[in-house]
N, C-alpha and C positions, 0 to 999 in steps of 0.2 A: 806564647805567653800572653795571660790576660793584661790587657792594658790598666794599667794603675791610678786610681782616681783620688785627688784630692778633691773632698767637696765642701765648699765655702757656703754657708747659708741653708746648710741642709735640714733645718726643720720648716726653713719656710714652702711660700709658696711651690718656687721653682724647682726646691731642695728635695722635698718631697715627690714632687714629679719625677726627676731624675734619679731619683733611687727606683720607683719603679721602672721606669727604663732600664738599669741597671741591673733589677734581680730579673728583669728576662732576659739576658743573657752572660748569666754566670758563666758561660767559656769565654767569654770575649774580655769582659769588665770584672775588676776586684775591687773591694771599696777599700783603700788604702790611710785616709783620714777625714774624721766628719768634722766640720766646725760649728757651730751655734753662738746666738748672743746671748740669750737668757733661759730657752725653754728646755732647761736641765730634765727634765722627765722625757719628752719626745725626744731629746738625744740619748737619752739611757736607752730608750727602749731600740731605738734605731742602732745603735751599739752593739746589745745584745742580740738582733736581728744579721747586723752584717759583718761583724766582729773584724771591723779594723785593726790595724797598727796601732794607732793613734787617735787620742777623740782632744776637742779642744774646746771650753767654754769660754766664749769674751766677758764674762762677767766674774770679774776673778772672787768676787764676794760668792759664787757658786761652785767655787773648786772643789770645796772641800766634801759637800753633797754630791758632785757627781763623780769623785773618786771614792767616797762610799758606797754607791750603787753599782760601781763594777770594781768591787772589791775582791770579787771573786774571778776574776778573767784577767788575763795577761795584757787586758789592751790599755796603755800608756794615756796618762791621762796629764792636761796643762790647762793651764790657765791663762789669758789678758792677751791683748793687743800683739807685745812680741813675740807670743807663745805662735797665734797666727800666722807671724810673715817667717818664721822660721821651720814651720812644720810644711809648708808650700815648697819649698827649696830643695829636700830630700831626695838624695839619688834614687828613692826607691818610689816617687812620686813622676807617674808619663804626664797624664791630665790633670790640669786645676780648671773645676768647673766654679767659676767665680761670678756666685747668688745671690750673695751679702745686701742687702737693700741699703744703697744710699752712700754718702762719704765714704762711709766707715770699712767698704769695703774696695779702697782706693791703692793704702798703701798693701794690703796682703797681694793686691794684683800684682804691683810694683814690682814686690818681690818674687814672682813667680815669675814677668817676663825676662827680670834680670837674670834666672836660673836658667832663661831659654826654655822653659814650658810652652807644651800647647794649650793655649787659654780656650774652656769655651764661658766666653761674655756672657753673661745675664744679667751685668750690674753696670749699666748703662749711665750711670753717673763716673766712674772712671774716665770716659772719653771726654761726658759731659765738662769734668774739673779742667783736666789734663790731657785734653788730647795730642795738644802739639807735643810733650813730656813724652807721652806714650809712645805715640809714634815714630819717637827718636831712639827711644829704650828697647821695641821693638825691631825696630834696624838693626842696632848692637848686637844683641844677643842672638838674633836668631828667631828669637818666640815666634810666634805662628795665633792669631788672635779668629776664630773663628767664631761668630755672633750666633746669639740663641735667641733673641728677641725675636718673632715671628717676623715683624716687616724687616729686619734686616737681615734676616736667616731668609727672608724670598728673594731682597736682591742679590746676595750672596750666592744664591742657587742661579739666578736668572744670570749671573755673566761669569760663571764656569762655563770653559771653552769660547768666551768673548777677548781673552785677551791681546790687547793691541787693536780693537777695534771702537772707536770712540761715542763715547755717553754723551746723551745728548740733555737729560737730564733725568731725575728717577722721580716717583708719585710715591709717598707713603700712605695705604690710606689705616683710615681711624673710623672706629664704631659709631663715634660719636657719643658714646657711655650714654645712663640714662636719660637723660635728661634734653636730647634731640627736642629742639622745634618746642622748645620751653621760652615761654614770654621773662622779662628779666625782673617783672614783680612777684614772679613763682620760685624763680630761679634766690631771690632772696631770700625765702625761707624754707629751707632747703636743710633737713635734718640729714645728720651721717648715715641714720641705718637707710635712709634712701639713698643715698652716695655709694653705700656699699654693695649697692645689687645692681651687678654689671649685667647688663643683656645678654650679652656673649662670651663674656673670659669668666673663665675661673682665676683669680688672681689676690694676691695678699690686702690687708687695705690699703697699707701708701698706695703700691701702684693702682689699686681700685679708684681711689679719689682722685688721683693724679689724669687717669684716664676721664673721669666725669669732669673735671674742669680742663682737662686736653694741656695742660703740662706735661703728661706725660708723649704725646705726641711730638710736645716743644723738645724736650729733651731725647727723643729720637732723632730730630731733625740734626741737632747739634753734633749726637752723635754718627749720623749715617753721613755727616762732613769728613769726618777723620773716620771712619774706616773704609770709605770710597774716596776719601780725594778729592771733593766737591766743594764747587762757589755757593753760598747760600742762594744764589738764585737757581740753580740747578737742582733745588730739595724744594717740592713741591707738596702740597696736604691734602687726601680727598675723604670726604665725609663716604664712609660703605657700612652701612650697619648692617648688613649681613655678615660681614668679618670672614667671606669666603675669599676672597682675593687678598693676599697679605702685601703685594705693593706691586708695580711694574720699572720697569726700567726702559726707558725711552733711546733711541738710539740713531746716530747720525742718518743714515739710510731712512729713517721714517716708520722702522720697524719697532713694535712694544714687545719684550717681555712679561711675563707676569706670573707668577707662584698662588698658585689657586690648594686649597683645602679646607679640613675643618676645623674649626678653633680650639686644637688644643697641643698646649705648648708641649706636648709629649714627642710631637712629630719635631720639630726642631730643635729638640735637646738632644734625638737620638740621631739626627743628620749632623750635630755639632760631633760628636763624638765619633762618628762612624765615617764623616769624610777622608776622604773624595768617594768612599764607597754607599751604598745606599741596601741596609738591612733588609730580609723582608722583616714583616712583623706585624701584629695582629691589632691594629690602632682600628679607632675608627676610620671607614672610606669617604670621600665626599661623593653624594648621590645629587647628581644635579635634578632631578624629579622632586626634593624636597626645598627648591629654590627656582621657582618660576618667574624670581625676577631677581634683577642685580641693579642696585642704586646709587647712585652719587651724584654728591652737593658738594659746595665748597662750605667750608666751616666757619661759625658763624663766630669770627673774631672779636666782632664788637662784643658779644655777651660774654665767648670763652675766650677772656684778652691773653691768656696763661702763653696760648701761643703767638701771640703777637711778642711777646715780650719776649721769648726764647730766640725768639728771631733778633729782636734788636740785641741780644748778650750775645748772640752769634757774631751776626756783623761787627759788633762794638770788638769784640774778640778779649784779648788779655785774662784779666782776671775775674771778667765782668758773665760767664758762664759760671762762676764759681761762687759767685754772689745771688744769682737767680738761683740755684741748686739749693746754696745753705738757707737761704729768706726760707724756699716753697717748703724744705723739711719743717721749719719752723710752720711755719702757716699751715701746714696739713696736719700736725700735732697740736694747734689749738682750735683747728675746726673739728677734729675726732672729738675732742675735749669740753665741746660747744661755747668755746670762750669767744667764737667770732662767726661770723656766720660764711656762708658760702661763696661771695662774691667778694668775700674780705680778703679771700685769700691772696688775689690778684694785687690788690690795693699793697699789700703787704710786702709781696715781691716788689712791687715798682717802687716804694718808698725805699726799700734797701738796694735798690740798684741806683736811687739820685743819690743817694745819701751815704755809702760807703767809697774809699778810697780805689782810684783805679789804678791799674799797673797794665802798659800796655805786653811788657815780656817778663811775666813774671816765673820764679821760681818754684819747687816744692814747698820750699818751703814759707815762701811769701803764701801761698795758695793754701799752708795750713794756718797761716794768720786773716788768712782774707776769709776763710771758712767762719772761722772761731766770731770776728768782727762781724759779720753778716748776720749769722745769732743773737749777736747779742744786740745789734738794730733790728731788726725784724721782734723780738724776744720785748725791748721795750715800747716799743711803738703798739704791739700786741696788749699790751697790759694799759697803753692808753686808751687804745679804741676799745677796751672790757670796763674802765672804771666812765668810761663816756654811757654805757648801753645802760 
């Protein structure tokens, strides 16, 4: 039997990748339910392409359109939030590939580990909120969380068949996004459509900007804590703008690990899905003849402080990764918006990390108040530095 896919986030970036994944090998994979948050036309049409069970809009002001457009087909149409974390849970659901960009797709994981799913991660803010949560919820049921992020999909791959033998610590590296080896008087006028053309990923625009100001980097680091079990001093950053090395693993002995390819997240969503086994399949190969050199720097935290400061919510630990998380949504949605400019963003997260309430063991649901709270600091303090410009 083909294994059963619920897919979270499927119009986006990552969504889209893994459906092509998917329709190459219809004996293996069935697309079971798609989710989206607003783009009701690429889920029609993705619908009518894979003809699910079940299809789900988080915007419940679009139900009623996209249950018009497959008004003709048997496939089960819902709306809103706990339309989400209930349609993940379904005896008739194997995988939940969980895409969702950002909070919002926090509690559908929730609910999918508590069913005992095999999660494949792509929404790296889950661990980011909740990790300790996670990894307790995990324990319970069973679930089984296998990472799709390319650096942690390399060390993932790099300590199969390591087990019981002791990390000495891991290297994530990073593109370094455009704007590598830029002075910080360029770096502040700094338009999105240039934020948005990444050198090497194909990737949505949060995580596009998120990678140009290397938050997205931060927020791997936090993450690759709680899915290896690591001191934040044992998560280390290297500047690799060839993006052929997706990270190493260092290891007591003196030996390195390393997951080398090419950059595209295709290769990682189909090792997510098809572990412990290894597909062939017709991706691109990495040809080391069109890479005569491999470089690395340490990252230039004084200008990209996005990870400096992912570090301090690390170490700080509690509720204080869930406050850099909700500030940076905020600040990446009024730098799209050009309400602040590029090096605001930074400014923005650290004023909501002085300035929000800490909790050193908090809750779910303290962490849905601490979300909400971060917003809404980050969100004014925003609207001061626009009537300041």
């Amino acid at each position: 039997m083909p294994e059963r896919i619920a897919l979270l986030g499927s119009t986006g970036s990552i969504g889209s990748q893994a459906l092509d994944i998917i329709s190459r090998y219809p004996d293996e994979f069935v697309v079971e339910v798609l989710v989206a948050g607003n783009n009701v036309d690429l889920l029609t049409r993705q619908a009518l392409q894979f003809q699910p069970d079940a299809v789900v809009i988080g915007n419940e002001k679009l139900y009623q359109r996209l249950k018009d457009n497959l008004s003709n087909t048997t496939i089960k149409v819902y709306a809103g939030r706990e339309a989400i974390e209930q349609v993940v849970i379904s005896s008739t659901v194997d995988v939940v590939i969980a895409s969702i960009v950002g909070y919002s797709g926090l509690r559908p994981t929730i609910s999918a580990i508590k069913a005992g799913k095999k999660i494949a991660l792509a929404n790296k803010e889950t661990l980011v909120v909740a990790g300790e949560i996670i990894g307790r919820l995990v324990r319970e049921s069973g679930s089984q969380i296998i990472p799709v992020d390319s650096e942690h999909s390399a060390i993932f791959q790099c300590l199969v068949g390591e087990t019981g033998n002791l990390i000495e610590k891991i290297t994530l590296t990073a593109s370094g996004g455009p704007f590598l080896g830029w002075s910080e008087d360029k770096l502040k006028n700094i338009k999105p459509g240039q934020a948005l053309k990444h050198p090497t990923w194909e990737m949505g625009s949060k995580v596009t900007i998120d990678s140009a100001s290397l938050m997205n980097k931060g927020l791997e680091v936090i993450e690759a804590k709680w899915l290896f079990d690591l001191n934040p001093d044992q998560i280390s950053v290297v500047i690799h703008p060839q993006s052929v090395i997706h990270s190493f693993v260092h290891f007591a002995d003196g030996s390195v690990k390393a997951q080398l390819g090419v950059p595209d997240m295709r290769v990682p969503i189909l090792y997510a899905l098809t572990y412990p086994d290894r597909f062939t399949s017709d991706l691109p190969r990495l040809d080391f003849r069109d890479y005569q050199t491999l470089t690395f720097s340490d990252p230039e935290i004084n200008k990209f402080r996005n990870l400096s400061l992912a570090y301090k919510a690390l170490i700080k630990g509690g509720n204080m990764p869930c406050i850099l998380n909700a500030a940076n949504e905020i600040a990446v949605n009024a730098f799209l918006t050009e309400k602040i400019g590029f090096l605001q963003m930074s400014d923005i997260v650290e004023y909501a990390m002085e300035n929000s309430f800490y909790s050193a063991s908090p809750d779910l649901d303290f962490l849905e108040g601490t979300d909400c709270n971060a917003r809404e600091i980050a969100l004014n303090y925003i609207n001061k530095l626009h009537r300041l410009r």
